[in-house]
N, C-alpha and C positions, 0 to 999 in steps of 0.2 A: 594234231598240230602242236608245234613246241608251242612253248610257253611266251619266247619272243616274238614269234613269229604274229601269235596271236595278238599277243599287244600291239605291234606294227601293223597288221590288219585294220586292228579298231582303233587306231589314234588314226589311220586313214580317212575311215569314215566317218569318226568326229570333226574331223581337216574340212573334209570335204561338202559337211551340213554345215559348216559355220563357216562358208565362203574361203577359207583359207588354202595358199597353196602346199602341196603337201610337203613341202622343206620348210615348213612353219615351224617345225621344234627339231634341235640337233640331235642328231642318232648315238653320238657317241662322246657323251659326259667329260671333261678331262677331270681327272681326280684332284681333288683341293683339301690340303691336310695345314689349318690353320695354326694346330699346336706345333707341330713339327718345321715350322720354316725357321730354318736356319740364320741366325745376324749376318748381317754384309759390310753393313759398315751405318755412320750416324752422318747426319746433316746439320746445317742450324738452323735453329729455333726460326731463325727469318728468312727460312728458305726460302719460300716465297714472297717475291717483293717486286716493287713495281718501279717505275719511271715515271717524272714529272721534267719535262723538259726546258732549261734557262727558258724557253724564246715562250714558254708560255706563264712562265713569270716576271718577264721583260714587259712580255705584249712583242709583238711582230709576224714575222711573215713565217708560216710554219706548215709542214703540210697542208694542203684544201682537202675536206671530204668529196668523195668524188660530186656532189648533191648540189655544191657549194666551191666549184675552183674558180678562179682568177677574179679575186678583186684589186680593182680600178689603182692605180699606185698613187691618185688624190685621194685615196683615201688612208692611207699610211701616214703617222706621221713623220717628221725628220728624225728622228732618234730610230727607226726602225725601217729606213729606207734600206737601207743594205743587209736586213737581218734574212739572210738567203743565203746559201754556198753560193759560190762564184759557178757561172759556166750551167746553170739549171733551168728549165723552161719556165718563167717567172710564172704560166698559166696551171704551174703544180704546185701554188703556194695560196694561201689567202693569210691575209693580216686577222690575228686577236687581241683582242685588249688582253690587258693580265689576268690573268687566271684569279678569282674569287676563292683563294682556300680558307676563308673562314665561313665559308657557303655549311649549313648545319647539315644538308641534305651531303652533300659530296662527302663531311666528314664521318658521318653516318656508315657512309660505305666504303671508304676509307678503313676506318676503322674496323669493321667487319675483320679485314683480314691481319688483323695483328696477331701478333707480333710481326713487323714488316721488315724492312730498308725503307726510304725514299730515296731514289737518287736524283738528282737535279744535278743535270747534266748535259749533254749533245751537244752535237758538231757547232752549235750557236755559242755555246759558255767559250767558247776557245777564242771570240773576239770579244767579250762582254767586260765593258770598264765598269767595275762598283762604285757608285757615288757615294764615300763615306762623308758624308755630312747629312746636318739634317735641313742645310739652305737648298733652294731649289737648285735641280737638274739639269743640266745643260739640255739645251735642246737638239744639238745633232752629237753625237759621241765624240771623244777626243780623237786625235788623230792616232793610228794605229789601229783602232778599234771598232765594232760595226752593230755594237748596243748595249744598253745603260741600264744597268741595274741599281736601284736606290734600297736605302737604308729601310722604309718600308714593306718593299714588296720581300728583302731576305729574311726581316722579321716574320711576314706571313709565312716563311717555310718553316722557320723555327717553330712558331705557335703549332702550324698544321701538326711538325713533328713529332711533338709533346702532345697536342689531342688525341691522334690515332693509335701512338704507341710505335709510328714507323722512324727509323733513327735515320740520320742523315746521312748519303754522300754524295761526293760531288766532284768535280777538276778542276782548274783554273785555265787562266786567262795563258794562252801564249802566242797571241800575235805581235806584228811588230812594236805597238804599245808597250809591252813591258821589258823589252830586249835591252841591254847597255848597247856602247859605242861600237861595239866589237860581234854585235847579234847574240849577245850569250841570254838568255834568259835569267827574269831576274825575279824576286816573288815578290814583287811591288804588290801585287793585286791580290796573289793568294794571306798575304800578311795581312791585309785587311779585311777579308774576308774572314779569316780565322780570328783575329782579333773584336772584328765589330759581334760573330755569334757567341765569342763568349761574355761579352758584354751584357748582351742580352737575355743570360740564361742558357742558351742552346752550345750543342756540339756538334763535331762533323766526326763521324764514326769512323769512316772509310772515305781513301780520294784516291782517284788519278792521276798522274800531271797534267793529262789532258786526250781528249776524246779522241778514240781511233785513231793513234800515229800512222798507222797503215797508212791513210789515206790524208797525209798533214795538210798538201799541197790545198786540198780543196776544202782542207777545217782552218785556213784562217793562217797556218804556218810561213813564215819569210820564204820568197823563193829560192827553189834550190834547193830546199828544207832536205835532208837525209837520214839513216840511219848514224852517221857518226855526229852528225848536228842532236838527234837526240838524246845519243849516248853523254853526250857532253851537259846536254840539260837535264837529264836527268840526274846526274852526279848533283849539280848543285841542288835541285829538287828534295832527293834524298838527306843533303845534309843539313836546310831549313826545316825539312818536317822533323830528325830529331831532335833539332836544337826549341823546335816553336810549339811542336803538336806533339811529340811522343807518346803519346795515346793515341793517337790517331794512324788506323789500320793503313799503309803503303799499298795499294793496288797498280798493277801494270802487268802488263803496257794498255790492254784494251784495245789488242788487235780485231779485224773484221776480215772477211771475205777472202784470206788469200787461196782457197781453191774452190770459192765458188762464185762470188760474188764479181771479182777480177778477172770473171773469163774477157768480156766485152774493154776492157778499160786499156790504155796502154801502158807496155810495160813498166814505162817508168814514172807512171801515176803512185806504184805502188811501193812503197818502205817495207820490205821482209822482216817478219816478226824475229827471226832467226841474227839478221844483221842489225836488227836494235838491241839486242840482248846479248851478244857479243861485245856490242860498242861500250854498254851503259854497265855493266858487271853485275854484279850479284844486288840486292835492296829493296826486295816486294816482299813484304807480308803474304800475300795472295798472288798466285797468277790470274790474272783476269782476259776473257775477252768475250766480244762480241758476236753472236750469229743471227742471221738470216738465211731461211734457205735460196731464196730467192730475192728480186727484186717485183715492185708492184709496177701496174699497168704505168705508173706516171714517170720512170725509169725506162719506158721501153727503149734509149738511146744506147744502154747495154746490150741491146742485143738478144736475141731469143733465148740464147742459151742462159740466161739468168731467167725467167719469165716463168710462170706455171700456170693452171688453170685448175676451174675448181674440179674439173674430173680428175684429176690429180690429188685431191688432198687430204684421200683415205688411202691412197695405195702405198704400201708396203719403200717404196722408192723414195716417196715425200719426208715419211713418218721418220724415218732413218735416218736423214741427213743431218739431223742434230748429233744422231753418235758420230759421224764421217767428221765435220768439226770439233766435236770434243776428242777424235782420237789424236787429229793433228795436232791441236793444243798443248794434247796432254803430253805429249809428246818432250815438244817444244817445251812445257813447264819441266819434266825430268833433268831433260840435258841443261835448263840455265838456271833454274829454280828448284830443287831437287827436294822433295817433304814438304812443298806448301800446298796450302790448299787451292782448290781453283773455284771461283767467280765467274758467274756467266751475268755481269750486268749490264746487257741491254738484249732485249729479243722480241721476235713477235713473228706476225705469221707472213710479212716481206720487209725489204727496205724501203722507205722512201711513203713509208703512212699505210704501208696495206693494201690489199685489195679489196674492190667492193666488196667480197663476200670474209673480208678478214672480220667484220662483224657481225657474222653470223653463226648456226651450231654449228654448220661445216667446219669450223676453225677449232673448236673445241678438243676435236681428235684430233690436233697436232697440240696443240695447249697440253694438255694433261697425260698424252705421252711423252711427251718433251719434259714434263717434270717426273712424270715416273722412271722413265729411262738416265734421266742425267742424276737425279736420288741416286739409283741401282750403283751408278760411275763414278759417285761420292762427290760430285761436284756440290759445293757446300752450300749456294748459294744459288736466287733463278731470281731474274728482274724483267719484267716483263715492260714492253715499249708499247703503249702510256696507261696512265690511268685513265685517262679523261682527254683525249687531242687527238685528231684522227680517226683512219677507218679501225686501226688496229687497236684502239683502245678499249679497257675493260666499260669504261661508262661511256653512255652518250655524250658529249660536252655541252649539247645543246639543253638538253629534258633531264641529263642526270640519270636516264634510265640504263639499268645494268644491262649489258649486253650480255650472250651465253657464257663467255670467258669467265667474266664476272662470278657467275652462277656454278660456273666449273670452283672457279679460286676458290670461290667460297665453303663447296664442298672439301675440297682439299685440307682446308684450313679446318673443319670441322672432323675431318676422319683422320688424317693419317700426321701421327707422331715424325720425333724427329729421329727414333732406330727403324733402319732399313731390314727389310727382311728379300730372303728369295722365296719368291711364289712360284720356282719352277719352270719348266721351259713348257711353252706353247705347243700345241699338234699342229696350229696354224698360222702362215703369214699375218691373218687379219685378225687374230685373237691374240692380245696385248696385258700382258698378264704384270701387275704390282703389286707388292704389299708393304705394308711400315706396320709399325708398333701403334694400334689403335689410339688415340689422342685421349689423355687422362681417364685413361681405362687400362691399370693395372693387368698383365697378363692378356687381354683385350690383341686383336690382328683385324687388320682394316684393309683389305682385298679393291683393287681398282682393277675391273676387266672391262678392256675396250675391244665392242666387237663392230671391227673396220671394215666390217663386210656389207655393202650397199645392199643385197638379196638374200645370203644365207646368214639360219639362226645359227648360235653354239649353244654349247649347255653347257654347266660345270656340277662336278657332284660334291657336295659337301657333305662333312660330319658329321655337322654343329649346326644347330638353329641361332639366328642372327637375325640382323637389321638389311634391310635392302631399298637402296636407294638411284634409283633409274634415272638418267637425263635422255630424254627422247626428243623427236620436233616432229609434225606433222609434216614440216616442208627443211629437208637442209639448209634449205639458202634462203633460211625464212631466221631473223635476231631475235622470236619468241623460242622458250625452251620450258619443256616441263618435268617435272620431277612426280617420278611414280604416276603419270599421264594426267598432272595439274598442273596449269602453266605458272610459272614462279615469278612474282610481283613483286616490290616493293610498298610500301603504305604511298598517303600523296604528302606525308611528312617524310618522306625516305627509309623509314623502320622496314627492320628485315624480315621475312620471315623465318617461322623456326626450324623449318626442314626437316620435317616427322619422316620418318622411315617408314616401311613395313616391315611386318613379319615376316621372315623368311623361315619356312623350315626347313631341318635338313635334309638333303639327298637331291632331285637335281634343281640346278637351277637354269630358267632358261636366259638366253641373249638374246633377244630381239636384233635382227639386223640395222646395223649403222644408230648402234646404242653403248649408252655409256654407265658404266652399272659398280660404284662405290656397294661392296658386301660390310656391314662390323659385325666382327666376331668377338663380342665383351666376356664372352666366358670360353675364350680357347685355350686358356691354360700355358701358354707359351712362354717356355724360361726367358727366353730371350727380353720378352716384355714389361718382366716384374719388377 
């Protein structure tokens, strides 16, 4: 009997005495040469970052967890009576007081993942008056505008800022509030915003003019709003920020959905990222925009064709639509912005707060190929939609407890640098292959294989003996996750834990199905690394 033969015999019947099926371990290794992976290109330091959204530092009406939708509209109060897009089923929304960012527990985890972004931002900032005073707040918002932000709660972004190590960005106001006599946009609001945070210590890193023009109509913008309406504000936009901020990064347009998201909507809901960047000419530091692959159950007005299920969110179809949007983009940034970089600041696993299972490890596998894949594509930057609000959020907002995403970010943050490496092409659809420059580990290669496969194992062979660090669940559609088969806690003060790895030796390694398996290789020797 050959010699393999024989070993497939008895790994049979070891299978088959310890209950397992016999596609318990993958037959055929793919080769992994961690000295040898090639550079691809570099990312920033704040690649991954996250979202804090205006309406949960206003307070107002903002996605409902599915657990918790439609509260009572006595209990809102006037200042956030209208803090909702227009035209949405008010029973997808529930009212929060402001968000608590000097909560020690939140900054705790917060800070975990720094170096960050914060953005503070969404479709709500696009009507939001800042009350620069320190006299009391009006109580329903000026006219124009559909909520109120004080001197206080921008401070707590600022503070949060400086604790975590996450830098700011953000858009302004452009509803009919801040327009002249003629509808032109004017920075009454972003002047003061920029002026009150340097007052205080704080800056704004990076802005928008304002959230998703794609879809202005229904962020807040004068009717009739168009592509040549925001070519024109954008002009003067541009010429305030060099005159006020010149340090401060130019981001746009912060397009969304126009081939996925816009199946369901009509046509002329939507402004063409193509026909805004014609209008407005050349003036972004960054191309930026937005993706969803989908929309969540509380959208189902869009129509199926946006909609997805969780049997859907390990297949090769799902996984991918983040490169189908970043191809369009990028596209798009060549022809009008040619050499800049590109920005993905705002995402998550749908639009419209998520779905139930957006907080669960199901979500993980689009979380962490979506940053390994958009890494590979050099998009310099990932902002995840929220930290803390919603289904799609990395923390609970109730309990503060880390959800899998959380867990995921965290490992991220812990293994993979900001040089990109090629780890090689896959033998399969459902085996997802990354690698970066191991994180303060000279010459060091920090390996991310996701195996997407619900029922089969893979294996991989390596060369080198390493750290190995597994995220599994006992249930997918279960928010507990465990690393190396221990479920990962937080303390009941918030403290993290320290994410021991194993030992891996060299030669094979296996994949458990529907597993997610961070490798460090701190002695691969990789020029690329040093």
């Amino acid at each position: 009997m050959a010699k393999n033969t024989w070993f497939t015999s008895l790994q049979g019947v070891l299978l088959i005495a310890l209950g397992l099926p016999l596609n318990a371990f993958a037959q055929t290794p793919v080769a992994i040469s961690p000295a040898k992976m090639p550079k691809t290109g570099t990312v920033d330091e704040r690649f991954q970052s996250f979202n804090i959204e205006m309406v949960e530092v206003t307070g107002g009406r903002f996605w409902a967890p599915y657990k918790k939708q439609g509260t009572a509209d006595q209990e809102v109060p006037a200042s956030a009576k209208n803090s909702a897009p227009a035209g949405m089923d008010p029973s997808a929304f529930r009212y929060r007081e402001p968000i608590n960012l000097a909560n020690p527990r939140l900054r705790k985890l917060a800070a975990g993942l720094a170096p960050s972004y914060v953005r503070v931002s969404g479709t709500w900032e696009n009507t939001t008056y800042f009350h620069d005073s320190d006299d009391a707040a009006p109580v329903t918002p000026p006219t124009g505008f559909n909520s109120v932000l004080t001197r206080p709660e921008w401070k707590g972004v600022v503070d949060f800022s400086k604790a975590v190590d996450a830098k700011i960005v953000t858009s302004f106001a452009i509803s009919p509030g801040v327009r002249d006599a003629e509808g032109v946009w004017t920075p009454v609001e972003a002047k003061k915003v920029l002026s009150y945070t340097k007052s205080v210590g704080g800056s704004i890193a990076a802005a928008e003019m304002f959230n998703e023009p794609t879809f202005a109509g229904m962020g807040g913008a004068p009717k009739g709003y168009n592509a040549a309406a925001y070519g024109r504000d954008f002009k003067v936009f541009r010429g305030f920020v060099k005159e006020a901020a010149p340090e401060m990064t130019i981001l746009g347009p912060g397009s969304v959905g126009e081939i996925g998201l816009a199946v369901g909507l009509p046509p002329d809901s939507l402004i063409k990222t193509e026909d805004m960047m014609a209008a407005s000419g050349p003036g972004v530091d960054a191309f930026s925009y937005h993706f969803y692959g989908g929309v969540s159950q509380r959208c189902k007005m869009m129509g199926p064709a946006a909609q997805t299920t969780p049997e859907a969110a390990l297949t090769d179809d799902w996984l991918s639509r983040t490169n189908r949007d970043e191809d369009f983009y990028a596209q798009l940034r060549d022809r009008f912005a040619p050499g800049k970089p590109m920005w993905l600041t705002e995402t998550g696993e749908t639009a419209c707060g998520g779905n139930p299972w957006a907080s669960d490890f199901i979500d993980s596998f689009r979380y962490l190929n979506q940053l390994g894949s958009l890494a590979k594509r050099g998009v310099q930057v990932v902002m995840h939609n929220t930290l803390a609000a919603s289904d799609y959020a990395l923390v609970d907002e109730t309990t503060l407890i880390p959800r899998p995403n959380y867990w995921s970010a965290l490992l991220w943050r812990k293994m993979m640098g900001t040089t990109v490496l090629d780890a090689g092409a896959s033998p399969s659809p459902n085996l997802h292959l990354y690698a970066h420059c191991l994180r303060k580990q000279p010459g060091g290669v920090a390996l991310l294989a996701i195996n997407a496969d619900r029922t089969a194992p893979q294996a991989l062979d390596v060369p080198v003996k390493g750290m190995r660090y597994t995220l599994t669940a006992k249930d997918l559609m279960d928010n507990k996750v465990e690393l190396n088969g221990a479920e990962l806690k937080v303390s009941s003060d918030g403290d993290l834990p320290s994410l021991e790895g194993q030992a891996q030796a060299a030669g094979a390694v296996q994949l458990a199905p529907a597993s997610i398996t961070f490798l460090a290789f701190p002695n691969a020797k990789n020029a690329a690394c040093r």
